[in-house]
Each structure stands twice: as C-alpha cells, then as structure tokens.
C-alpha positions, 0 to 999 in steps of 0.5 A: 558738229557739237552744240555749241556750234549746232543751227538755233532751233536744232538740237544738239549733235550726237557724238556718232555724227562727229567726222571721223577724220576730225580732232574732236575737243572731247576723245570718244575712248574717254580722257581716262583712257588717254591718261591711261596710255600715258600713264603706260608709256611713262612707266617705261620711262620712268623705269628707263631713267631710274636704271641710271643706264649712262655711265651710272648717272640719274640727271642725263636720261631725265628727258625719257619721260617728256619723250614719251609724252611726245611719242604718245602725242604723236601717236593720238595725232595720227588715230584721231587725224585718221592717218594710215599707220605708215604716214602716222610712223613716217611722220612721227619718225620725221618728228623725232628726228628733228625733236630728240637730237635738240633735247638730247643737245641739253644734256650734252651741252647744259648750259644751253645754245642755240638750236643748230648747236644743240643738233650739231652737238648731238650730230658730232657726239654720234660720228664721233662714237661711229668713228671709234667703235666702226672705223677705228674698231675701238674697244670702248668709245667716251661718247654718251649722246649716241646712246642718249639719242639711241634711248630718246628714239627708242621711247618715242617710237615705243610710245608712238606704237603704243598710241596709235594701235591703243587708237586706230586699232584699238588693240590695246594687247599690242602696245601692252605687250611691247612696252612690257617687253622693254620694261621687263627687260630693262628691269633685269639690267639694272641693280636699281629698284624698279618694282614700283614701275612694274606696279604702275604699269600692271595697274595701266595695262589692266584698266586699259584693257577693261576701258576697251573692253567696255567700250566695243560691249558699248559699242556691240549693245548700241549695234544690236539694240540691247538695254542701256549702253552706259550701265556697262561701264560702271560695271565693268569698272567696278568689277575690274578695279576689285580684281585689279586691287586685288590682285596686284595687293597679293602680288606685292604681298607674295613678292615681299614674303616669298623665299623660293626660288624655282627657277635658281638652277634654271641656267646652271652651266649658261653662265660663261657661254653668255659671257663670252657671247656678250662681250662682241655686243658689249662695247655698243653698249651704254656703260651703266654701272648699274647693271647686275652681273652674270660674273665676272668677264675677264675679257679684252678689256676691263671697264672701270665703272664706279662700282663693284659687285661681288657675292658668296657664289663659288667660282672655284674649287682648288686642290692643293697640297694641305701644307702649302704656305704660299698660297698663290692669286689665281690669274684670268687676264692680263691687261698691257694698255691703260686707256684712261676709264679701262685697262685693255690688252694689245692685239694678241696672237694664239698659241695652240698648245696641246695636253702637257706642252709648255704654255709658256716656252718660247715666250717672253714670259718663260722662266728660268727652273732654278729659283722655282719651286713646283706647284701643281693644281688642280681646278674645278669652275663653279660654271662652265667658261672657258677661261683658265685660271693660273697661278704665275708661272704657269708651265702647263696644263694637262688639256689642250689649251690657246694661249694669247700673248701679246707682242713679239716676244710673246707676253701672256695675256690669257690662257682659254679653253673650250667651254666647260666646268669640267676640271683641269690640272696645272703645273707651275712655277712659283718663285722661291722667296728665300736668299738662302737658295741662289737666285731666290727673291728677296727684298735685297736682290730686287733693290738690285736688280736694276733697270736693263729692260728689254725694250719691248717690255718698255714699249709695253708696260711703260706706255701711257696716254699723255693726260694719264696723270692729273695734276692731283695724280702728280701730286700722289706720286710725287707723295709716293716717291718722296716717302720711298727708302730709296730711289730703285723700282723696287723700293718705289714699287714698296713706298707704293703699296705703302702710301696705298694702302695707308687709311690716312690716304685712301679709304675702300669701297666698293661703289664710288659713283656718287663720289665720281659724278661729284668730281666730273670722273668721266672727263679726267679718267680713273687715276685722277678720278682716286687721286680726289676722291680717294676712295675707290675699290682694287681696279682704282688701287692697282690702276693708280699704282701702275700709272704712277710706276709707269710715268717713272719708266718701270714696267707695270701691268694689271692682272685681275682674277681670284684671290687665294680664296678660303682653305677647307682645313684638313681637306687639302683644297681652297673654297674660292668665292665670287667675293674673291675675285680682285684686280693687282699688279706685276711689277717687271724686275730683270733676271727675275720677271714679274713679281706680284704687288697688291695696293688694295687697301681696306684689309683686302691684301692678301699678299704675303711680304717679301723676305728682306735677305742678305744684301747683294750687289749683283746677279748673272743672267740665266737661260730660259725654260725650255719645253723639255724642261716641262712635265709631261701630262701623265706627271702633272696628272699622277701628282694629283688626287681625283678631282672635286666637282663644283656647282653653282652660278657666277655672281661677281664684279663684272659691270657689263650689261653685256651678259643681262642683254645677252640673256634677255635676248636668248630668252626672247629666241627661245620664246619666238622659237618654241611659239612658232613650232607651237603653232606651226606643228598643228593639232595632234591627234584625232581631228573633229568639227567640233575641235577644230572650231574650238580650238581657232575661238580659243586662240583668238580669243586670247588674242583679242578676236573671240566671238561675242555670245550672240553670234552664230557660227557664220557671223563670226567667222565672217567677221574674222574673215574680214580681219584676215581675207587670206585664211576665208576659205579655212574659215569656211571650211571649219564653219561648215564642218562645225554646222553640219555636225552639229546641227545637221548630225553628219559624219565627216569622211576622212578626206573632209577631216584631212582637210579640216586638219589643214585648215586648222593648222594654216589658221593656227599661223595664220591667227598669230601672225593677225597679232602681230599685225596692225589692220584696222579693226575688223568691219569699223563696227558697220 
C-alpha cells in the first residue's frame, strides 16, 4: 500500500508492507539497477548489430536492440509478477514467438504490411532457407530471415535470462556471466570495432554487482539491526565507482599501448584442423563478410562475400630449382559449378593414390609428356592442413594422397592428405611454352586449336544458371567480344583478360561492400554485381570472365590457391605469404587441356604472356599419360634437397566465420572440460577440518554464497544448506569437523578425515552446479 492510497489519519505505508507478488510503481532494487540491466543487455546488442553479421549489412540487425529492451521486459515482468522461472521463460518465449518474426517481417519486407505478411514473410523465408540447407543439402541457401529471426530470439532470450535471475534470484553473476560469454564471442568474429561495447558492458557488470551487493548488506543491517542501512549505499558506490574508473581507464591505457602478445603461438599447428572442422557448420551460418579469418578454407565452395582479407603471414615454403623461370600458381581447389554468389565444386569421388603413384592417370585431367617439361618441388605449409597444393599438372606426390575429381571421366577437384605441416614432394608436368618443340603452346596454336570438346567437359564447365548474366553483364561481354582480334576461344579468352584488366574499365579492391549493398548485389549475383559496380577483387575478375567465356560455349573453370610467391635470391626456394593467396581461371583447349589465364587487374597478375609462334593450321590428337609414364618415389625424392621447415599461422582471405566459430566453440569445451575435472578430482593431499571448511567458503564465496562476518560456522552452513538441501549432510559433516577441532581441540581419526574428504569433493560439484542453477535466493531473507 503506498500513501497515496494509505486511510486518512494513518501513516503512510512502509516499502517492506508492499505485496510481493505485486507491480510496484517504485522497484525496490532501485531504478539504477534497471537501468543498469538494460544498459547490460543493450551492449549485446549493440555489439551484435555493429558485427554487421547479414551479408556485411548494418540496416538489417538494427532491430537487436529493441529486442533486447523487450526480452528484459519480460524478464522484470516476470520477477516482479512473482512467477516461477518456468511459467516467466514459458511465456516470455510464447511472446517472442508472435513478437520477433513480426519485426524481423520489417526487415525482410521495408516497405511495410500488414501483420499476417509481416509473420508469413519471416515464416516462408525460414521453410525456404530449411529446404535448401535440409532437404535439398544445399551448400549455401540466399535466405537471411532464418538468421535475422535465429539473431532476434537469441537476444530476447538472453536478455530475458539476464532479467529474471538480476530479479528473482538476485544473482546478478549468472546474467554477467552469459551475456559476456556471447559479447566476447561475438566480438572474435567480427573485424569491426567492438572495444567501446566491451566498455560499456564491463562498466554495467561492475556497478550491477556492487548495487547487489549494497542491497543484501541493507537488507543483512536491516535483519540484525546494526547502525543506519542507508549509510551503505553511498559507501559502496563511492568506493566501487573509483575503482570502476580506475580500473577500466587502466585497461584502455594497457590496451592501447601494449605490444606483446603472449599468447600468439597459442594455436600454432590448430589452424587447418579448425578450418576444415568448420566448414560441416559453415553453411548454417550467417554469411558476414565481416568476420576475420583463420585463412583461407579452399573448401567445397568459394563464397563471394564483398571482401577480402589477406596478411604477411607465411603459408608456404617452396624449393625450386634457382634457375627456374616459369614459375608456376600453386593451386588448392578447383570449382566446376557457378552459383550466382559462390563458385562450388559437383559432387566428387575419391581417388586413393599411394606415395609416387599417378595422381592424375586414368582421369580426364591426364596429360600427354611429350610437350612437357619436368618440375619437381618440394612444399613446406606454414600449418598444419590437409590441403595439397600443385602446380598444373601434377603427376604425383611422394605421400599417400586422396584425389577428388568430379564427373565420369574424372576432372581434378583437389588433392588432400592427413593433416600435418609436414613437407611433401611434387612431380609435375608444366606445359612447354615454345613452337619450336612439336606440341608446345603458343598463341598461334591455341587459335587453332578449335572446338571438338568432349562432351562432359561441356556438361561441365559451360553450364550456367539461367539469370548468370544481367543486362549489365551482357553488355561487358558484348564489349569483350567486340574488342576481340578474332572470333576463336582463344583470342576471346585474350580480349578478355584484356578489357579485365584494363583501369578505364575496371578498377581493384579488396572490400566492395559499401559498393555492393549500394546496387542491391545480394539479389542479382556477383557478375552483375562487377558489371555496375566495376570494382571488385580476384574472385569478381575470374568469376566475371568465366561467366562470360562460358555463355559463349567455351569451358571455363575457377581455381583458387597462391600465387607464385616471392624468391629468396640465391637460395633456390620461393617465400609464399597469405597475401599471396588468389582466385583465376583454366581455360579448356583441345589437344592441350587446361591453359591458365589470370584477369585480375590492379597489377595483381602474375602470369607470364603466351609466346606468340609460327601459325599453324592443325595438330593430330595424342595419347594420355599413363601411370608407367610416372616417376617412381624414390626419383621424385633424390631430385630434391632436404626440405625447409616452416612456421607460423594462417591469416588470408577466407570470409567464413566458420573457423571463429569453430574456435569459440573449442574454447568453450576446453574450459567446461578442465573446470569439471578441476572439481571433480577432489583436494589433493592431506585433508583437515580446517581445509575442508575453507576450502568450500571459498568457492562459494566466488560464486556468490560467502558467509557474512558475523555468522557462525552452523548458521552458515544452514543457510547454504537451504540453497542445496541435497549436499546437508556434507554440509554437516564439514561443520562439525570444523567446530570440534577448532573449539573442541579434537583430533580426527582417519575414518572422519576419510569422510570429510568425500564431503568435500561431493560438495566442490555440488556448489558448481548451485551456479548454474536458478533457485530462488536462499531463505528469501526471513
């Protein structure tokens, strides 16, 4: 009852007579202490929507932080209504379930409907992204409102939780604890800077937990009767802001100043194995492009995200003869099917090869000795992966290796091994680039060459989707063929690189994001996307010239890897960096096979021109390689020098936030996994009454269940014991060791100590697991 509405004549109510289970207009914790749960739960999702976690895009997760104002809503509604957890979390999920698919309907449809096509927009957009990632075991679905939606119920619940447990429970530590769990998180997945949400939420957790602590010493003066309860407040607040200033300032200060970094070596040979543990969970999630990158993935499938990442990382060490000229791109994958946003490879099927057998032989990607010349190599990763990489053609490798290719006939995809930065040794085939040698290449005989593909490689590399190519699009290959000397694939493939590369056209760089949600990208595809834009990176340059190649009948693939890298003068070995790592294309010609043709513009090209040569009119067909025709182990490995070890971690250009996630969630089973054996191996060595009894204060203590100074040993433990009904009689046991030894001046038999060690342990797990649970706070202050 307040004054306002008190009897006349009576004296106004006190806050204590308040019903319990009744809104009050004034909170007792204190409108600070809302505001302060807030202020919590909005740096979440501040920090949510600054990770621009949609496609790159800031405008589609700028509902969070009304999302989170809701869910803490609903968790207050709940405490103060004096609900049980599972009727406040029941209810409050039943409200985001009609709530959050009706805001995230504004993002998927702007320009406003009615409330059943706001729900049926978010609904069909889910079933849809369920289809292509479930049913049809799509790679990459273009839906976003299944992640919106995933995002908004993630908020809420958070929030929700933080709420509730900030007051019912009044266990501030809990909601601190989740919410910085997922701030922190999200702070590693994203390149954008979050350091000022980190701030705001390290200043909202410690004045949270000093305004609670305040108010149970209130609440523990008001009980026993001791001086003026509302002189502690100011206290409490007046030391805590100094330290809190303090404290943060220095942090900032540390943080801008310092250059160590301890924990640099930290996952030193993790990399790859995170990688490739990543990419089974990478499709489910939100394509940012804005995430950092563990390097990159050269998976099934190559997103192309609006930006591009590199660094001055190594990533390999290769020996090569010191006079070689040629130098080839060391390839990882190669991608067959182009899909609008990414490139993917088809279906493969494995090739088990052992040490110094053919990787190539029996495929369709064999080739034919004679107009080869030898290379032989030897490459050192910088990590630990499992990828090998190859200069085209490669005829083998002195390990035992998987090759997938796709098809019938067999066309390389990529070639694997077990994971290890352990160096391997490569035999391959380079084309010969004169016409002086019968069958060599030159720009005369690819003119030549004609057209009498073999029809898989037609069904292959010429297939595109039907809306690949825009009406901008269009027009560049129209400019394209018309600036071409001549109408063969080779000289279109030529005019190509040509109009590409040219700056007047085209111009590089790295992050096109800005640019690309500028012209709606997103709905029209990459090609389209360079064609308005023009300005894009190696992915936009070779995917724009495979498109184009392909719609006019030539087979056109994309392969991505490392460039030829940097030579170490002298040394007889090329540095290859993570800035090195580069998307281009392989252009089929009969009777020769794949020629590689770079686009990139911006001086990124390393290709080296074909030589022109004598004209020709024709070449007769050769046979294939055969696996005789390949060296033996013991030749690949005598022609080479010991190897050169490497180190390091990968830093490039992969845009997944698959790999973050990946270590996020490897650092969260590492800490769960060591903190349960931590708790459950028990105290090590001698055990006393003594120990035991401080021992269990002191984690409780941590958790937030520390006796008060004026307690004794029994009225403690029979308050915890009301928190934990299940562990009173290790409760008991542990008082009544502690009371007899040090008051009663008795000595424990080994059987009681045998005991108390047990108590001990049980307790230890016991009091962990209290953490974790949402109990209502013990005793309610009788």
């Amino acid at each position: 009852m307040t004054a306002a509405s008190a009897p006349v004549g009576s004296a106004p109510a006190q806050p204590a007579t308040r019903p319990a289970r009744r809104l009050p207009f004034e909170p007792a914790e204190g409108w600070l202490t809302i505001g302060l749960v807030f202020l919590l739960c909005l740096s979440l999702a501040w920090s949510l929507d600054g990770a621009r976690l949609i496609l790159g895009r800031d405008q589609d997760t700028d509902f969070l932080p009304w999302i989170a104002v809701l869910g803490v809503a609903a968790g207050i509604l709940g405490a103060k209504a004096g609900w049980g957890r599972w009727r406040t979390y029941l209810l409050g999920a039943i409200a985001a379930a009609l709530i959050t698919p009706l805001i995230v309907g504004t993002v998927i449809a702007p320009d406003g409907a009615a409330p059943s096509e706001l729900f049926r927009a978010t609904a069909e957009a889910t079933v849809a992204a369920f289809e292509d990632l479930v049913i049809n075991d799509q790679r990459t679905t273009p839906q976003t409102g299944h992640h919106l939606w995933v995002l908004g119920l993630l908020m809420w619940g958070t929030a929700m939780y933080a709420a509730y447990t900030c007051f019912h429970h009044r266990r501030p530590l809990n909601a601190i604890l989740v919410v910085g769990l997922l701030l922190v998180g999200n702070i590693a997945l994203t390149l954008s800077p979050q350091l000022v949400y980190l701030v705001i939420f390290t200043l909202a957790a410690l004045f949270l937990l000093i305004r609670f602590h305040t108010l149970e010493e209130q609440a523990d003066w008001i009980r026993r009767r001791i001086g003026d309860p509302g002189a502690i407040s100011g206290l409490y607040l007046r030391g805590g802001t100094i330290f809190i200033v303090t404290a943060v300032s220095a942090s900032l200060l540390l943080t801008t100043v310092a250059s160590s970094a301890p924990l640099a070596g930290m996952w030193t040979g993790m990399t790859g194995r995170l990688i490739e543990w990543s990419q089974a969970i990478e499709r489910f999630l939100p394509a940012s492009g804005n995430a950092p990158s563990l390097g990159p993935a050269f998976g099934s499938t190559a997103a192309i995200r609006g930006f591009w990442t590199s660094s001055d990382d190594p990533a390999l060490t290769i020996e090569i003869a010191a006079d070689e000229r040629a130098v080839p791109y060391w390839a990882a994958v190669v991608y067959d099917t182009f899909a609008m946003d990414r490139w993917e490879t088809s279906p493969t099927r494995l090739l088990e090869r052992e040490a110094g057998q053919g990787t190539l032989s029996d495929t369709g990607d064999a080739v034919d000795p004679t107009a080869r010349r030898p290379l032989t190599v030897t490459i050192t990763p910088a990590t630990a992966t499992s990828i090998v990489f190859t200069p085209f053609a490669p005829l083998a490798v002195d390990q035992a290796v998987d090759v997938e290719v796709v098809g019938t006939s067999g066309y390389l995809a990529r070639i694997s091994r077990d994971t290890t930065a352990d160096p391997y040794t490569v035999a391959a085939q380079l084309a010969v680039m004169s016409d002086t040698v019968e069958g060599g290449i030159t720009t005369n005989r690819l003119k030549v060459a004609g057209t009498d593909y073999p029809a898989e490689i037609v069904e292959l590399y010429t297939t595109l989707p039907a809306d690949a190519l825009g009406p901008n699009a269009i027009d560049v290959r129209d400019a394209i063929v018309a600036s071409a000397t001549g109408d063969t694939p080779y000289e279109i493939a030529e005019a190509a690189v040509r109009y590409l590369q040219d700056p007047a056209n085209f111009r590089y760089d790295t992050d096109v994001r800005d640019e690309s949600s500028e012209a709606g990208c997103d709905s029209i595809g990459v090609v389209e996307c360079f064609a308005i834009i023009k300005v894009g990176y190696c992915e936009y340059y070779a995917s724009t010239m495979a498109v184009v190649l392909r719609s006019l009948g030539i087979p056109t693939r994309m392969v991505e890897g490392y460039q030829s890298g940097e030579a170490d003068l002298g040394a007889g070995v090329r540095r290859v960096k993570q800035s090195d790592a580069h998307a281009w294309v392989q252009v089929y010609f009969p009777r020769y096979g794949w020629v590689d043709f770079d686009p990139t513009g911006g001086g990124v090209s390393e290709l080296a021109p074909i030589p022109s040569g004598r004209p020709e009119a024709s070449l007769p067909p050769r046979p294939s390689a055969s696996a005789s025709q390949i060296p033996a182990r013991s030749q690949i490995t005598d022609e080479i020098a010991p190897p050169i070890g490497g180190g390091g971690v990968i830093g490039g250009p992969g845009q997944s936030t698959g790999p973050l996630v990946a270590v996020f969630l490897l650092l969260v089973l590492i800490v769960g996994v060591i903190t349960v054996t931590a708790w459950r191996r028990g105290p090590r060595g001698p055990v006393s009454a003594d120990g035991a009894y401080g021992s269990v204060t002191r984690l409780a203590t941590r958790l937030g269940f520390g006796p008060r100074p004026n307690q004794t040993v029994y009225e403690y433990v029979g308050g915890l014991a009301e928190a934990m009904p299940a562990s009173r009689p290790e409760l008991e046991t542990v008082a009544r060791a502690k009371v007899e030894v040090a008051y009663g001046g008795r000595v424990l038999g080994d059987d009681r100590l045998a005991g108390l060690r047990e108590a001990q342990r049980r307790l230890r797990v016991s009091l962990v697991a209290l953490g974790f649970r949402r109990f209502r706070r013990r005793g309610r202050r009788r």
